[in-house]
C-alpha positions in Angstrom: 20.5 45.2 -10.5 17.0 45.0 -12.2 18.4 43.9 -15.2 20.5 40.9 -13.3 17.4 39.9 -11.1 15.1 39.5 -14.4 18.0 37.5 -15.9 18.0 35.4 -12.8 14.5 34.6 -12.9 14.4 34.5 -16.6 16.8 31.0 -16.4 14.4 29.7 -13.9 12.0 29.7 -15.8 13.5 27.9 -18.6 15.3 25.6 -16.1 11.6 24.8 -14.3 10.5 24.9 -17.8 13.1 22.1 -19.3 12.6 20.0 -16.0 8.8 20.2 -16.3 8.5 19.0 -20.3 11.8 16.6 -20.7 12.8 15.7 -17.1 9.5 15.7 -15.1 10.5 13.1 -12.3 13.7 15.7 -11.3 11.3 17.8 -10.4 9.0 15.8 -8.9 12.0 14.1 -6.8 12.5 17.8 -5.3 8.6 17.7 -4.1 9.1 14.3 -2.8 12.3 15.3 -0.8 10.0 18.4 0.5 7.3 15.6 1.3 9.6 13.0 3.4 11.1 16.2 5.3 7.7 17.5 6.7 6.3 14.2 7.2 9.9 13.6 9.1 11.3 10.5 7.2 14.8 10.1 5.7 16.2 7.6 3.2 18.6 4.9 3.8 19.5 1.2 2.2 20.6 -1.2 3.7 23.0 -4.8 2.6 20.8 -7.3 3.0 20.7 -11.7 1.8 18.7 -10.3 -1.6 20.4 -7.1 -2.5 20.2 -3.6 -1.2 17.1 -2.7 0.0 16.2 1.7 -0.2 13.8 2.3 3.0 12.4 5.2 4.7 12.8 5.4 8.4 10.8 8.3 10.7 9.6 8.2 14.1 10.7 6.6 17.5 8.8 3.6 19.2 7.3 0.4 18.4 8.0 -0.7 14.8 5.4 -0.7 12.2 6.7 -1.3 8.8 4.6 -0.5 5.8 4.3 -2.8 2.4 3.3 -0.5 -0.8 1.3 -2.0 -3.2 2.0 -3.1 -6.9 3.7 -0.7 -9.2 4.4 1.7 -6.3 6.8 2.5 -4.6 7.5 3.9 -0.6 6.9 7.2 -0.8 3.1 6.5 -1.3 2.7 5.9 2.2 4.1 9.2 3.3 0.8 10.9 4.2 -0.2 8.3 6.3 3.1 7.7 7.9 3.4 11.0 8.7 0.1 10.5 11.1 1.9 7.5 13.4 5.5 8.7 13.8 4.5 10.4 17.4 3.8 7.4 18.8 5.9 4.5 16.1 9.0 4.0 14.6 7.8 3.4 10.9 10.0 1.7 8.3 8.9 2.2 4.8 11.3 -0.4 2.3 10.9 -0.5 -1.5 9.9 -3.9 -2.3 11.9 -6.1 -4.5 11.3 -4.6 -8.3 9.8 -1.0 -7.6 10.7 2.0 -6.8 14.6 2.1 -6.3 14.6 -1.6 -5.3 15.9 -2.2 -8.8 15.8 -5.9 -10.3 16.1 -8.3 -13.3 13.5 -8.7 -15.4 13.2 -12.5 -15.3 13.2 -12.4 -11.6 10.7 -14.3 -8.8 8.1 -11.4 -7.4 5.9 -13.7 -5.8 4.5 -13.1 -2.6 6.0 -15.6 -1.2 9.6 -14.8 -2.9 8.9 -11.4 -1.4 7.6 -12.3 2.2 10.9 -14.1 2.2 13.1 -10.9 1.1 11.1 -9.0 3.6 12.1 -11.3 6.4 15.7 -10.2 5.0 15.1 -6.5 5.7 14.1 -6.4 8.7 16.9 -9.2 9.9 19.4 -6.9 8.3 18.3 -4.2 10.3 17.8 -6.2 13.4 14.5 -6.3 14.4 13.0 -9.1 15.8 9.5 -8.4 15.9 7.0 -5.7 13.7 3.4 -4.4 13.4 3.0 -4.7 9.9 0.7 -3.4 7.2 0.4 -3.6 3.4 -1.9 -2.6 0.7 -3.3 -4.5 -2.3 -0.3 -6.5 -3.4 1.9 -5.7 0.0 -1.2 -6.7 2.1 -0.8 -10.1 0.2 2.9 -10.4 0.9 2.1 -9.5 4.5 0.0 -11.9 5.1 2.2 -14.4 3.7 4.8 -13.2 6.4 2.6 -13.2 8.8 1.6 -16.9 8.4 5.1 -18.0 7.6 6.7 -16.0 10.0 4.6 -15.9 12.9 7.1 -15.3 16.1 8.2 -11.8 13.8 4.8 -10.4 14.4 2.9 -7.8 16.8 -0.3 -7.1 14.4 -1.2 -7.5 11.1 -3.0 -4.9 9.2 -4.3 -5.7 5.7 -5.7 -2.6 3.6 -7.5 -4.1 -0.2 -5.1 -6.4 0.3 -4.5 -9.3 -3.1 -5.0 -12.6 -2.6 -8.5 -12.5 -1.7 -11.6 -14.5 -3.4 -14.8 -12.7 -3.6 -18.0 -13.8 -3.9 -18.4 -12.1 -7.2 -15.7 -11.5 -9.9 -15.8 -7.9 -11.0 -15.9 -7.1 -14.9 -12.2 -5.8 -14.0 -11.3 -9.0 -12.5 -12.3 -11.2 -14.9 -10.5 -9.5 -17.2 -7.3 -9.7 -15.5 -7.6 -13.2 -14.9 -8.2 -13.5 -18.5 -4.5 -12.1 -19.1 -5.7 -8.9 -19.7 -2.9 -6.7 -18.1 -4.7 -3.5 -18.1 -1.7 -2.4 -16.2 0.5 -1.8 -19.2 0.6 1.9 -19.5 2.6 3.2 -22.8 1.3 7.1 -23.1 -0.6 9.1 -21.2 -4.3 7.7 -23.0 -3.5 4.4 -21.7 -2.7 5.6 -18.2 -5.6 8.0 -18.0 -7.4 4.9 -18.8 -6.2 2.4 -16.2 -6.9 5.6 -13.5 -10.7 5.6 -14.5 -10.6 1.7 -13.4 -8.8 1.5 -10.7 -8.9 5.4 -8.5 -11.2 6.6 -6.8 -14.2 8.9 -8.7 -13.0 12.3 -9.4 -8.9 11.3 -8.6 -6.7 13.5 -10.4 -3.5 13.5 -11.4 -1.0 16.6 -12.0 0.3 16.8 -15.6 3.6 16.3 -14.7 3.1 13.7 -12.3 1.5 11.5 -15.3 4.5 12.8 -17.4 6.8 11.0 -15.2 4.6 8.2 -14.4 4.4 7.3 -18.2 8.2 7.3 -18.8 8.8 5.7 -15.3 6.2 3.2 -17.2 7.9 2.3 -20.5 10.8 2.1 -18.7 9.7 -1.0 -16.4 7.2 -2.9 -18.3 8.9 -5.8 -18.9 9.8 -6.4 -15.2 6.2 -5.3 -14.1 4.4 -7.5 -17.0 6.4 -10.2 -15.4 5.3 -9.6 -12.1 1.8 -9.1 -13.6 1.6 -13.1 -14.9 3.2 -14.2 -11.5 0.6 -12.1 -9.6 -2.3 -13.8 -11.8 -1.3 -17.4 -11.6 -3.6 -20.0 -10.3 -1.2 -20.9 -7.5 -0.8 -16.7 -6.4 -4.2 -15.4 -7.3 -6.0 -16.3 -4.3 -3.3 -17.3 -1.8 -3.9 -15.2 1.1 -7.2 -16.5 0.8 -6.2 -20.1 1.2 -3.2 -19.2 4.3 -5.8 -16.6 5.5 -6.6 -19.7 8.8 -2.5 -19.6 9.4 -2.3 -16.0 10.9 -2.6 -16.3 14.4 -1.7 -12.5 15.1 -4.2 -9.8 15.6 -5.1 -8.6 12.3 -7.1 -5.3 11.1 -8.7 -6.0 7.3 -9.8 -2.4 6.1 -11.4 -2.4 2.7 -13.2 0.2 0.5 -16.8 -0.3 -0.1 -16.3 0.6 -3.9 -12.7 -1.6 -4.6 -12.9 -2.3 -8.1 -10.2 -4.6 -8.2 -10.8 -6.5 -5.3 -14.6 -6.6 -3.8 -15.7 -5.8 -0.5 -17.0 -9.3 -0.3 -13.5 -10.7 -0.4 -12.2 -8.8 2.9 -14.9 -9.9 4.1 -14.3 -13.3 3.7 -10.5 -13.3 4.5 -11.8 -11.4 8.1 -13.9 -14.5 8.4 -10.9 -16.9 7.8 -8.4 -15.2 10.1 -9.0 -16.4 13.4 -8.6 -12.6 15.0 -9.2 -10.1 12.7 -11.4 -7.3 12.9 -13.2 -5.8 10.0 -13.2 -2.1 8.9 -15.4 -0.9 6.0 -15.1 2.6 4.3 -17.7 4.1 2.3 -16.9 6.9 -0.9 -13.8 4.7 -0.9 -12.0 2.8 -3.6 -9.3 0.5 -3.7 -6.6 3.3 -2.7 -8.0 3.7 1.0 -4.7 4.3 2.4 -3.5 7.4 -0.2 -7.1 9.2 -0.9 -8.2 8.8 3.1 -4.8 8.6 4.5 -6.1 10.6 7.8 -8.6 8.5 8.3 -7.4 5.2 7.6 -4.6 6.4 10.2 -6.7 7.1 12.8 -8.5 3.2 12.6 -5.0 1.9 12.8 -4.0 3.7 15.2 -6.8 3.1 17.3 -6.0 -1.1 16.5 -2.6 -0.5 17.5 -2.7 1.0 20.7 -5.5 -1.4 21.5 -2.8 -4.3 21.4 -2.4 -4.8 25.2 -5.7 -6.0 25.6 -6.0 -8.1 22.3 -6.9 -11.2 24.9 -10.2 -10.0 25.2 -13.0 -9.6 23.1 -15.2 -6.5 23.2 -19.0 -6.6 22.8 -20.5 -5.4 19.4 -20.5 -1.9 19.3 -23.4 0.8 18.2 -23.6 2.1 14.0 -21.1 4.8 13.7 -18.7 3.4 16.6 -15.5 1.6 16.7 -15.3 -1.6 17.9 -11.4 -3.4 18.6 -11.1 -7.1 20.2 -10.2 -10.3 19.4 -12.4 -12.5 17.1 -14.5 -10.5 14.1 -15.5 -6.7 14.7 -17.5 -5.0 11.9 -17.4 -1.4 12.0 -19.5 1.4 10.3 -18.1 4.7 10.0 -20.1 7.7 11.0 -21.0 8.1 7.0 -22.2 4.9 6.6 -24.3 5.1 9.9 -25.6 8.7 8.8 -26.8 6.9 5.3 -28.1 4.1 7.2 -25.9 1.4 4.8 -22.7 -0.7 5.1 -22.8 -2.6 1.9 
């Protein structure tokens, strides 16, 4: 029996041990499953205009549909998700070109290509009216919805979203405007290298997460370094920016005081150009707000949300260190930034 059990174990190892060096997104899928069960969310896909759309649906309420960002996919927002399905009914789709949403290489990821296969989605599913939220490049497609699609939506929450023009062009951002697609990751040097730009100080990444990420990386560049020259033309770079005075719905902008892709200085500009948004800023925080402070970035949004019955009227400024949730601009210092007497 002793000799069978260490047998037993003995191919688990090697199978764990094949997985982990030549198949490392099979394993991480199992993790992921483990993830989406304890945050309570299951797939689906669902037939819709533009193709099938993979989702993740959890919770019972209200709708609030999350956007993932560029070269993500849904799963990222499974931490934070996990914090609103008590009160929401959250839908979580893979956006056209990532994650399982599979697509031709040559095809239009524009955001406003993308608002329009969003629209799609949630038809298909039947829904006539969301609180939605993006990140980075889904907070730019978002807003695009928002404005085009204005009848469709409760609140708007954008989190670092694209789109925005700071005051100042970061070193990082003038490169990519330059054509410098420092998001074109072939081994693990050059991904270790776009983490130190782009995460949050002292991120890190498992080994086999990176593993995976690599291959999932040579696998896609040509459809992602297409959607990298869409993102970075002169008619997309700074188009939420220019709609930003179209969205009419009650909008939380959340930004990271340290975004290196996209400066504080532009959320604050696009919280100034949308007629009622309110303005949240987050110190020790990068551009990756919503995965590295999911639990806190949850509780502002949830606090917006359930706020929504009394968007009508404005609330007076509040104190350093509290929260302030009304229509027309609200700035915000968290209890950190009030403690270290700055907000950037």
């Amino acid at each position: 029996m002793i000799r069978i059990a260490g047998a037993a174990l003995g191919a688990i190892v090697v199978v764990v041990a094949i997985l982990y060096f030549w198949f490392p997104a099979v394993l991480l899928h199992g993790v992921v499953l483990i993830q989406r069960r304890t945050a309570g969310f299951s797939r689906h896909e669902i037939a819709t205009a533009f193709g099938l759309v993979p989702y993740l649906d959890g919770g019972a309420g209200p709708v609030v549909v999350l956007l993932h960002g560029y070269q993500d996919q849904k799963d990222t927002w499974l931490e934070l998700a996990g914090h609103l399905t008590d009160r929401y009914r959250v839908l979580i789709p893979d956006l056209h070109g990532f994650g399982e949403n599979h697509a031709a290489t040559n095809g239009d990821y524009r955001p406003l290509a993308q608002a329009e296969r969003v629209h799609g989605f949630l038809a298909a599913i039947g829904i006539p009216a969301v609180h939605l939220a993006g990140v980075s490049m889904g907070g730019e497609i978002a807003g695009v919805y928002a404005a085009q699609y204005p009848g469709a939506i409760l609140s708007l929450a954008l989190f670092s979203a694209a789109g925005v023009r700071p005051d100042t062009i970061t070193l990082l951002g003038r490169r990519i405007i330059a054509g410098d697609d420092v998001f074109h990751v072939t081994n693990g040097a050059t991904l270790d290298t776009l983490i130190a730009l782009i995460a949050d100080s002292g991120m890190a990444l498992p080994t086999i997460m990176k593993r995976a990420m690599v291959m999932e990386y040579r696998a896609r560049n040509p459809q992602w370094d297409t959607v990298f020259r869409q993102l970075t033309e002169s008619a997309t770079l700074y188009l939420l920016d220019s709609i930003a005075p179209r969205i009419t719905t009650r909008t939380l902008v959340l930004w990271g005081a340290h975004d290196p892709l996209f400066p504080v200085s532009g959320g604050r500009r696009l919280a100034a150009r949308v007629p009622r948004a309110e303005f949240i800023l987050l110190l020790d925080c990068g551009h990756l707000c919503p995965a590295t402070r999911a639990a806190e970035v949850a509780r502002h949004y949830r606090a917006f949300l359930s706020n929504g019955s009394s968007a009508g009227a404005a609330k007076p400024a509040s104190m350093a260190g509290e929260e302030s949730y009304g229509s027309g601009l609200a700035f915000r210092t968290s209890t950190r930034i009030a403690a270290s007497g700055t907000t950037r």
